[in-house]
DRENMARGU-731971 format. One record per residue (C-alpha): residue in one letter; x, y, z. Coordinates in steps of 0.05 Angstrom, whole numbers, plus 5000, padded with zeros to 4 digits. Example, Ala and Ser with C-alpha at 12.3 -4.5 7.8 and 13.67 -1.06 7.14 Angstrom:
A524649105156/S527349795143/
//
This chain:
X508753505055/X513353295002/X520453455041/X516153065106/X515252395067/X521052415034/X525052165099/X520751605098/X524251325038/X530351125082/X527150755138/X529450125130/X527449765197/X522849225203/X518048855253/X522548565320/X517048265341/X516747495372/X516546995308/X516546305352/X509146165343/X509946415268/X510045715206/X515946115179/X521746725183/X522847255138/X526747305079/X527547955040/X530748064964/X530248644912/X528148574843/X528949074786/X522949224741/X523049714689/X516550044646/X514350654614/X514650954678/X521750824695/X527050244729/X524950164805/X527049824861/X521249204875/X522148934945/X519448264966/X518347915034/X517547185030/X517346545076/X523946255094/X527145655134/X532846065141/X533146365213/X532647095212/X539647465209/X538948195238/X542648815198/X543949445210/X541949995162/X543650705187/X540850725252/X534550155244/X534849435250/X532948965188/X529848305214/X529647945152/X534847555122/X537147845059/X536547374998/X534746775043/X532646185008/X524546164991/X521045655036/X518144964998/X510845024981/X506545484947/X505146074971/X498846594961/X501347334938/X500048014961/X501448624925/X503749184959/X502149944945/X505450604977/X501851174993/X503451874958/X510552064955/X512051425002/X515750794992/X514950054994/X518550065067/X512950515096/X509749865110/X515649415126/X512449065187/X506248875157/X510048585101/X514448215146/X509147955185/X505247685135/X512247355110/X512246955165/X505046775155/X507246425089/X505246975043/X510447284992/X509348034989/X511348474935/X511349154940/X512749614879/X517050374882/X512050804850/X516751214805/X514751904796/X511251834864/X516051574908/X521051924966/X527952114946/X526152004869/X524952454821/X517552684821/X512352614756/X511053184710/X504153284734/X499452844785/X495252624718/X502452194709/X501551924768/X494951664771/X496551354701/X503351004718/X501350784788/X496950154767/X500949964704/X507249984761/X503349454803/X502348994749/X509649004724/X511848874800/X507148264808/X509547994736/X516548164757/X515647644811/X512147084783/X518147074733/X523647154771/X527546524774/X527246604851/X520246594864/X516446264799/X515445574828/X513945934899/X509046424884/X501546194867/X498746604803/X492046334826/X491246634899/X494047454898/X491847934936/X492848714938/X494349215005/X493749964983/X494150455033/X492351195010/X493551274940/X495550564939/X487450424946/X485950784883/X491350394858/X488349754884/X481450024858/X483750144793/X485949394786/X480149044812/X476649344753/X474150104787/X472550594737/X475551224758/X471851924740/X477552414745/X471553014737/X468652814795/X475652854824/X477353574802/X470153804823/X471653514897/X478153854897/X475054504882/X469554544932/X469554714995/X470854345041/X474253914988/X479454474971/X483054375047/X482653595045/X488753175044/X487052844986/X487253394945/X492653824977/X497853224978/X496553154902/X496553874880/X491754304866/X492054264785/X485353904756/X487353234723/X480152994686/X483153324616/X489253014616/X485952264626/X480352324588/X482951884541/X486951344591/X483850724592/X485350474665/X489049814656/X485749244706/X488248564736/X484448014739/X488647584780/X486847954845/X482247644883/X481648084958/X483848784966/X485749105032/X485149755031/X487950295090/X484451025084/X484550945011/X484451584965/X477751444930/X474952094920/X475552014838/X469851364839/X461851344855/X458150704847/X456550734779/X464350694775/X465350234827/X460549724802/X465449204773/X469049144841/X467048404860/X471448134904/X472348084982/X474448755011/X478048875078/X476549665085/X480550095150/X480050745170/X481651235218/X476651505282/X479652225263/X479352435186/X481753145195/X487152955149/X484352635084/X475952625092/X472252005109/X465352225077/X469552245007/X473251705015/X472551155058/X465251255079/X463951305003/X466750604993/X463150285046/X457050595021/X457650514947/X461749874933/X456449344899/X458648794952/X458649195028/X466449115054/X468648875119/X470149525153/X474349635208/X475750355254/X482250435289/X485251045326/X488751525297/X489352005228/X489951765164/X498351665175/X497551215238/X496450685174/X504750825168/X509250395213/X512450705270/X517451175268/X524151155305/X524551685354/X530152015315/X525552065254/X518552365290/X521553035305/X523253075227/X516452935202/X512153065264/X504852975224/X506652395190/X509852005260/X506152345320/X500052065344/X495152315396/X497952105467/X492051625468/X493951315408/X498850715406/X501150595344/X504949995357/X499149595385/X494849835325/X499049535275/X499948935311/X491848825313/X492549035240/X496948415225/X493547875251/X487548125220/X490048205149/X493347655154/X486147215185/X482547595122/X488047435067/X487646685087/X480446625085/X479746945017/X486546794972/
//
C-alpha cells in the first residue's frame, strides 16, 4: 500500500470542469510551515478575479492560476486533511471547486505521513503530529501577508478524508482511546481491516498514553469522507458539537463501516448528516489519469458501475451547499 499511494503525491491536475456559473476562478499558492514535525509544503486554493491560466505539470493539467491575486471580500476557510500516506493534491478538485465557491482552502502535507516523504518512526508519531500539523497550516494562513485580510478567523471549517477524519476529530475536541484502537486491530475481523493494515500492525495505546490531543476551537463544521475513527466511542466523542457532514462508501470491504463510519453516525452526541455514495473507501480520492490507474489499480479502479467523476461532482456541490449553511 505504501509504494501504491506514493504515486499519488505527484498528481498535480485539477478540476477542468465549466466555472461560468461559478462567483469566482481559482487561484493556487504554496506556503511553507515548519513544526516539531518538520518543514512542509501548505497548498492553498482561494477565490480570484484573475481568469484561470492552465499549466502543465508532467502529463496533468493545473487549472488554477498560480499566485493569482486573492479576490476582495472575506472569505470562510476550510482546512484540508490527506488521507494515510497521501497528499494535499489527492483532493485537488474539491479544493478547486470550492475555490470558486469563494472559500480559501488550505490543505496541510502531513510530514511523516505523506507520499514521496520520508515516513514517521512509528504510526504513534503520526497520530500525534497529524492534528498539531493542521493547526500550524491554518495559522500559517491567517498570517501570511497574502491571505490575512482575506481569510475569516471566525467562519473555518475542516474536510478529512480517512485518517484526515481522526484528524478532524481530534480538533473538534474528540477524545481519542488508542486501547480501544489496538484491541480493534487485534481482533478478528479487525486484524484484516484497512484501518489497521494501512497503519501497521504495531499497538500504539503505550506510546500516547501520555499525549494530550491538542484541539481547535475555531472549527465550526467538519466534513468528514470514510473517516478512520476506530480509536473513539461516545464517551470520547462527547465534546464533538458542531454540524457534521458524514460520507461513506456502499462497499466497506476496504476500511469497515461498523468501526468507523457507522460508529460515528451512531455515537456522535449531535446525529450527522450522512450521506452513501458508490464505491470503496478510495472512490473519496479524485480521479486518476489513465496513465496512473494501472500503477495503483486499488486506489484508482472502481467497479464498472461506479463513476467516479460524477460522484465527486455531486460531492462538490454538496460540500460546498453544507459549508455555506454552517461557516
Amino acid at each position: 500500500m505504501r509504494c501504491l499511494l506514493c504515486l499519488l503525491a505527484f498528481w498535480g491536475v485539477l478540476c477542468s470542469a465549466d466555472v461560468s456559473a461559478s462567483p469566482f476562478h481559482a487561484g493556487i499558492a504554496k506556503l511553507g510551515r515548519a513544526d516539531a514535525a518538520g518543514s512542509a509544503d501548505v497548498i492553498v486554493w482561494y477565490p480570484s478575479e484573475a481568469e484561470e491560466s492552465r499549466w502543465q505539470a508532467g502529463p496533468f493539467e493545473i487549472a488554477a492560476s498560480l499566485d493569482a491575486p486573492v479576490a476582495g471580500g472575506r472569505f470562510p476557510v476550510v482546512l484540508l486533511s490527506h488521507g494515510r500516506q497521501g497528499g494535499p493534491l489527492n483532493h485537488r478538485q474539491l479544493a478547486v471547486s470550492l475555490a470558486r465557491e469563494g472559500f480559501v482552502v488550505v490543505a496541510p502535507t502531513h510530514m511523516g505521513d505523506a507520499a514521496g516523504k520520508p515516513l514517521a518512526s512509528s504510526q504513534a508519531q503520526v497520530l500525534m503530529d497529524r492534528p498539531q500539523q493542521a493547526i500550524a497550516a491554518l495559522d500559517a494562513l491567517l498570517h501570511d501577508d497574502r491571505f490575512a485580510s482575506r481569510a475569516d478567523p471566525d467562519r473555518v471549517g475542516m474536510i478529512g478524508y480517512s485518517a484526515g477524519g481522526y484528524t478532524a476529530l481530534v480538533l473538534a475536541g474528540a477524545r481519542p482511546d488508542f486501547v480501544l484502537a489496538d484491541i480493534y486491530c487485534e481482533t478478528p475481523p479487525g486484524t484484516e481491516d484497512g484501518a489497521c493494515r494501512a497503519g501497521g500492525s504495531a499497538p500504539v495505546s503505550a506510546d500516547l498514553a501520555a499525549w494530550i490531543a491538542p484541539t481547535e476551537p475555531r472549527l465550526k463544521a467538519l466534513v468528514l469522507l470514510d473517516p478512520l475513527a476506530i480509536m473513539f466511542d461516545a464517551a470520547g466523542l462527547a465534546p464533538v458539537g458542531i454540524p457534521i457532514l458524514l460520507y461513506r462508501p456502499q462497499d466497506d470491504s476496504y476500511m469497515a463501516a461498523a468501526g468507523n463510519a457507522l460508529m460515528l453516525a451512531h455515537a456522535l452526541p449531535t446525529s450527522p448528516q450522512v450521506a452513501v455514495v458508490p464505491g470503496q473507501h478510495f472512490v473519496f480520492v479524485d480521479p486518476c489519469p489513465e496513465a496512473i490507474t494501472a500503477e495503483v489499480p486499488l486506489v484508482c479502479r472502481d467497479q464498472p458501475d461506479v463513476d467516479r467523476a460524477a460522484i465527486h461532482r455531486r460531492l462538490e456541490r454538496e460540500i460546498a451547499a453544507f459549508l455555506a449553511e454552517t461557516l
